[in-house]
C-alpha positions as CSV (number, residue, x, y, z in Angstrom):
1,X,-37.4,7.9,55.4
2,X,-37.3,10.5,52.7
3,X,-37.7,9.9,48.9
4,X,-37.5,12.7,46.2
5,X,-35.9,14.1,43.4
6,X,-32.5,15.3,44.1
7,X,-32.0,19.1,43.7
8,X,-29.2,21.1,43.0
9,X,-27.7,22.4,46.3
10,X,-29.2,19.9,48.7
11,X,-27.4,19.8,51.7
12,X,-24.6,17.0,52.2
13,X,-23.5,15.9,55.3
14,X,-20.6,18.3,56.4
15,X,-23.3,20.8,55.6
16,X,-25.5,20.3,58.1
17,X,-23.4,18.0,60.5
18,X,-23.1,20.2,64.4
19,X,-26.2,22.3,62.9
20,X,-29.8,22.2,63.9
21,X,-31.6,22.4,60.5
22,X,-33.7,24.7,61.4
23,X,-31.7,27.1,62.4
24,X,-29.8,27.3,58.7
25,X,-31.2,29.4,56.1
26,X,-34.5,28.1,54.9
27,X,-33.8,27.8,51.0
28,X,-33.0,25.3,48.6
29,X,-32.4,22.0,49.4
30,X,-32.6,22.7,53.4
31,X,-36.0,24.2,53.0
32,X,-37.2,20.9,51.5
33,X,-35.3,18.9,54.1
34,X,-36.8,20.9,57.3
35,X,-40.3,20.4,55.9
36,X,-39.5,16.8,55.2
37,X,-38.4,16.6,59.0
38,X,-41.8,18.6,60.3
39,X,-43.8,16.0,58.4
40,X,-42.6,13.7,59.8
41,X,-42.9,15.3,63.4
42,X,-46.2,15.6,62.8
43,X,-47.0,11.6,61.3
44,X,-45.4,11.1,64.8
45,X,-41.9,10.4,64.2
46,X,-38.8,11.4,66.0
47,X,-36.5,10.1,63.8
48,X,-36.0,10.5,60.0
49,X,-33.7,10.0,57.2
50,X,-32.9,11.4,53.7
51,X,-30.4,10.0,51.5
52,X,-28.7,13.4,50.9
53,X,-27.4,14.3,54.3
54,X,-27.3,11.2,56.2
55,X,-24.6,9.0,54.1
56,X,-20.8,10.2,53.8
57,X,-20.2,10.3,50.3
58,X,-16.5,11.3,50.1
59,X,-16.5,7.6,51.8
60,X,-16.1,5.1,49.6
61,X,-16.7,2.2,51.7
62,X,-19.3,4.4,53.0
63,X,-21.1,4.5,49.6
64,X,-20.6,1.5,48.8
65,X,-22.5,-0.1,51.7
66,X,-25.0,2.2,51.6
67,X,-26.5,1.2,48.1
68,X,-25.8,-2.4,49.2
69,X,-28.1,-1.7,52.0
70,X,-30.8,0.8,50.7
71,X,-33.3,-1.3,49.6
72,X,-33.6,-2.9,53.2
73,X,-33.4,0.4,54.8
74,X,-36.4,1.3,52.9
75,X,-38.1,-2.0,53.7
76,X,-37.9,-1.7,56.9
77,X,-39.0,2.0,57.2
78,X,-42.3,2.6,59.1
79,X,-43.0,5.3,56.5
80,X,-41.8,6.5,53.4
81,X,-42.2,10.1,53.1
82,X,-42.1,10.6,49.0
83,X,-42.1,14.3,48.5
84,X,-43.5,15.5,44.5
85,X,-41.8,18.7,44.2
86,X,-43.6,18.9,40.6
87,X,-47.3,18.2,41.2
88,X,-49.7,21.3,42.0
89,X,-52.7,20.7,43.7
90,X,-55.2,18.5,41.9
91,X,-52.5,17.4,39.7
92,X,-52.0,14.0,38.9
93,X,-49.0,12.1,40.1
94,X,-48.2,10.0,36.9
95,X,-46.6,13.2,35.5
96,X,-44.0,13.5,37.8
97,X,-40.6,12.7,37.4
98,X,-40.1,10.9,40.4
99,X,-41.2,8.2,38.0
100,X,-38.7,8.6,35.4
101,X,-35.7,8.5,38.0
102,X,-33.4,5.0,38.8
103,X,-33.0,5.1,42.2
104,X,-36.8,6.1,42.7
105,X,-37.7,2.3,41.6
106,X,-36.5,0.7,45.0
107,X,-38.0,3.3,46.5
108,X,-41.6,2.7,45.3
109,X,-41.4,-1.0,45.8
110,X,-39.0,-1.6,49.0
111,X,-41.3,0.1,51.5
112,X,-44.5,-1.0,53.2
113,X,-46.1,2.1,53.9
114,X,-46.1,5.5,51.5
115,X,-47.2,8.9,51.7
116,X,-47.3,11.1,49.1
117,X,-46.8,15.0,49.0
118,X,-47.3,17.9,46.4
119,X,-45.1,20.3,46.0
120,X,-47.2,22.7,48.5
121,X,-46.5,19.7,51.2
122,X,-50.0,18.9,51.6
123,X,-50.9,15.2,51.2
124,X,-52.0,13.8,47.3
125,X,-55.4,14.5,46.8
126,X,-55.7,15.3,50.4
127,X,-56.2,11.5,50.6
128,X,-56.3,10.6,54.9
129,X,-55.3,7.0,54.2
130,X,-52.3,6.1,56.4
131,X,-50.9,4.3,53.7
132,X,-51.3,5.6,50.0
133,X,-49.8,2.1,48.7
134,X,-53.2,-0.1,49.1
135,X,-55.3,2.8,48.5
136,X,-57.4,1.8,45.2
137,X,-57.0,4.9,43.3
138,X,-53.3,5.5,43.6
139,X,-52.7,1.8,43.0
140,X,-54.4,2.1,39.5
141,X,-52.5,5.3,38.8
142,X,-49.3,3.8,39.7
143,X,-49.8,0.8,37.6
144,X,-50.4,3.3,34.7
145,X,-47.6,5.2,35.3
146,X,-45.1,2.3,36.0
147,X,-46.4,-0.9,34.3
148,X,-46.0,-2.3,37.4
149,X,-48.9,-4.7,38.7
150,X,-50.5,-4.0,42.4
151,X,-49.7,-7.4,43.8
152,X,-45.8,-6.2,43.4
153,X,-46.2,-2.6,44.3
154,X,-47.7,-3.8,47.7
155,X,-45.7,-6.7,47.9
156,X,-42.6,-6.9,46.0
157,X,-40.3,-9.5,47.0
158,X,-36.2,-8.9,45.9
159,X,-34.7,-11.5,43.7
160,X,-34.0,-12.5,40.9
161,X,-37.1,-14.2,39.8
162,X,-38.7,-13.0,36.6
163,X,-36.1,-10.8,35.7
164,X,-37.3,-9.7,32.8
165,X,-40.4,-8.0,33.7
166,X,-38.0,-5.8,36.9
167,X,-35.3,-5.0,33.7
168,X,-38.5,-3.7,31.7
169,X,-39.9,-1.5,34.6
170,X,-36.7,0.0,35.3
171,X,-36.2,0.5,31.3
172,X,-37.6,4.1,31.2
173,X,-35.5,5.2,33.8
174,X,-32.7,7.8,34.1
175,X,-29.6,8.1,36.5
176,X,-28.1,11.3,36.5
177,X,-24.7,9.6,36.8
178,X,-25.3,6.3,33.8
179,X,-23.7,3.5,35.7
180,X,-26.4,4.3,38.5
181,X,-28.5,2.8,36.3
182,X,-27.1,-0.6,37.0
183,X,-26.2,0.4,40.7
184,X,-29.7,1.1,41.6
185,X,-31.0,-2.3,40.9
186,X,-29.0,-4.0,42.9
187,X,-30.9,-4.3,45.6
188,X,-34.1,-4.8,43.5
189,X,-32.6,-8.0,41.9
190,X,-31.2,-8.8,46.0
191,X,-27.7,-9.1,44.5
192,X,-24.5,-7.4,45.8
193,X,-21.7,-6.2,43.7
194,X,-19.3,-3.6,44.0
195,X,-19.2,-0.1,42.9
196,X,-17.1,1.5,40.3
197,X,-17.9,4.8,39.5
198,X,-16.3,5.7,36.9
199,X,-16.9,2.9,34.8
200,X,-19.3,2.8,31.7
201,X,-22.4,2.3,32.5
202,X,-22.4,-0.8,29.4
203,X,-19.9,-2.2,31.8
204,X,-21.9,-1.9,35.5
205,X,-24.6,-3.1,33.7
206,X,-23.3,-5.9,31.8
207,X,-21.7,-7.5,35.6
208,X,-25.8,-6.8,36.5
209,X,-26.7,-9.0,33.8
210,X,-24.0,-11.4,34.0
211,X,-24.8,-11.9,37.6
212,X,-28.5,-12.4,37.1
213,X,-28.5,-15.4,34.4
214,X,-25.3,-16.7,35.8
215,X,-27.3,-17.0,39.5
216,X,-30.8,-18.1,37.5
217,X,-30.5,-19.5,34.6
218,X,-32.9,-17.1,32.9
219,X,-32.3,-16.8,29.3
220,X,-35.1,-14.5,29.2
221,X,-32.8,-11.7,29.9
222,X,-31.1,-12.1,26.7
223,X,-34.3,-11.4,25.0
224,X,-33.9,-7.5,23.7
225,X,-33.9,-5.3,20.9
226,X,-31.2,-2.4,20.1
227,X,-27.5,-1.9,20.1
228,X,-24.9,-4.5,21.8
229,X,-23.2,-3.9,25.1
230,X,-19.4,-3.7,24.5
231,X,-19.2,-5.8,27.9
232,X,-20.7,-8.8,26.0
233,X,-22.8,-8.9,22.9
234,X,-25.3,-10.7,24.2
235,X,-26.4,-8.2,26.3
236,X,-27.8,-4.8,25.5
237,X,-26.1,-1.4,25.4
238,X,-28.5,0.3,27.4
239,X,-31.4,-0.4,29.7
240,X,-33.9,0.7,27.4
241,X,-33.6,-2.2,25.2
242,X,-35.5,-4.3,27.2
243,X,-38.4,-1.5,27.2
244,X,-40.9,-4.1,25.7
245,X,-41.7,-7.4,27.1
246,X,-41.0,-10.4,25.4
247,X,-44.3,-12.2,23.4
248,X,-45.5,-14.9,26.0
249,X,-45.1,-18.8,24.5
250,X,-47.8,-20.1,22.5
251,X,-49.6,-23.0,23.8
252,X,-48.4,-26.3,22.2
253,X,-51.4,-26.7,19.8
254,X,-51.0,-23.3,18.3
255,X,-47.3,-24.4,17.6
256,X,-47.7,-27.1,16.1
257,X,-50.1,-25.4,13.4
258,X,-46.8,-23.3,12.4
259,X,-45.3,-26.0,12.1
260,X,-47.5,-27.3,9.6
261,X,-48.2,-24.7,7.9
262,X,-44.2,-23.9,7.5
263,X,-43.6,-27.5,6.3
264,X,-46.9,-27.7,3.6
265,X,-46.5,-25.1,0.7
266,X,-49.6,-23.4,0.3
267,X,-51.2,-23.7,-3.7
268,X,-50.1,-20.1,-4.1
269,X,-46.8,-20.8,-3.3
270,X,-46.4,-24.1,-5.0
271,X,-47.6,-21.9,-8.6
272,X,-45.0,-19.1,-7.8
273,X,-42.0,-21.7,-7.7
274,X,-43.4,-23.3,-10.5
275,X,-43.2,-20.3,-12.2
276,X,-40.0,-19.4,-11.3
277,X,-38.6,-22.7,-12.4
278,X,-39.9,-22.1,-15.8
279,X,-38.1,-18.6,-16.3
280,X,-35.0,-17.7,-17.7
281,X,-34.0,-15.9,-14.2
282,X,-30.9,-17.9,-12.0
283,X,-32.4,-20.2,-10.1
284,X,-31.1,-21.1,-6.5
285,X,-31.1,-24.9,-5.2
């Protein structure tokens, strides 16, 4: 399967359906596709896939079950083919934005097994492992670059446990379309909702969230900082809030020292509202 940042004349389906691709004109979009489909000739594949040309997207119901199903296509893909059309050489992969895109998310974490490419199509750092995902050095740049711990990148699990931590990764993000940014967690989160495009994107994400603590119980969710989604108050305007995580519990010793030290006045303190109880300022009781 094919991952990548979508250009802007990539072909569509009715462009390339009753066509051999490489017999159309090698520019653009197509260009990146027939390499895309020689690579994966040569990784020994006869079959492959890219999201611009093999889904119907004047289908509704077409669309609509594809993002319900993309994050299992992508799971069960033998390779995932993740083409950098903005790294050079020697260049290093955490300044592409391949990381910055929604949809891109499910596509790090769904599949197994990953190859990366440079923009010259040559593999990243000419690295010969047949899977770049459990390869040590890409691992720690990814984690860098995504905030996102090995154990999940190699072995993410869909769901909607610790929620929190999948809204924060995804926080950065863009969509070029904004309720994509709700759409393309869906399948992260393993939760299936219907698509409305056309709708805010407060709105697609506010039936995400909704969903999610409605399902878990996970409060956690609530736990952001910015403006308030006109969906619900409780929830954030935009997907960015949740950009940092929230500060971890303290243990149950450490709490109960705030405690005290809330509920005993310190000397200094005791002296300050002695002295304002001796001035001529209001007082309040």
């Amino acid at each position: 399967m094919f991952s990548h940042r979508w250009g802007d004349d990539e072909p569509s389906l009715s462009a390339i359906r009753d066509h051999s691709i490489y017999d159309m004109p090698s520019r653009g979009g197509v260009k990146k596709l027939q390499q895309f489909c020689k690579t994966a000739l040569e990784q020994g594949y006869q079959w492959a896939w890219s999201d611009t040309c093999c889904i119907d997207k004047n289908s509704s119901a077409e669309l609509q079950e594809a993002i319900g199903a993309m994050f299992g296509w992508y799971r069960r893909s033998a390779l995932t083919i993740v083409y950098l059309a903005d790294v050079y050489g020697s260049g290093s992969l955490v300044a592409s934005e391949w990381f910055r895109r929604g949809w891109t998310l499910q596509e790090l974490l769904a599949p197994h097994t990953i190859l990366f490419y440079t923009r010259s199509w040559t593999l990243y750092k000419n690295l010969k492992s047949p899977n770049h995902k459990i390869d040590g050095a890409v691992l720690e740049e990814l984690e860098r670059s995504t905030g996102i711990a090995p154990r999940f990148l190699t072995n993410f699990s869909p769901g909607i446990e610790d929620a929190r931590s999948r809204l924060q990764w995804a926080s950065s993000r863009r969509t070029t379309r904004p309720e994509d940014i709700a759409y393309s967690l869906f399948g992260i989160f393993n939760i299936n909702l219907s698509i409305f495009y056309g709708e805010s994107a407060q709105e697609a994400l506010g039936r995400l969230l909704e969903k999610i603590v409605s399902w878990s119980g996970d409060i956690s969710i609530l736990d952001w900082v910015g403006e308030a989604s006109s969906f619900h108050s409780c929830f954030p305007a935009h997907i960015t809030s949740y950009g940092t995580l929230p500060s971890p519990p303290l243990p149950p010793e450490e709490q109960s020292q705030i405690v005290t030290q809330q509920v005993t006045p310190s000397k200094a303190l005791q002296k300050f509202y002695g002295s304002l109880t001796k001035s001529s300022l209001p007082r309040f009781l």
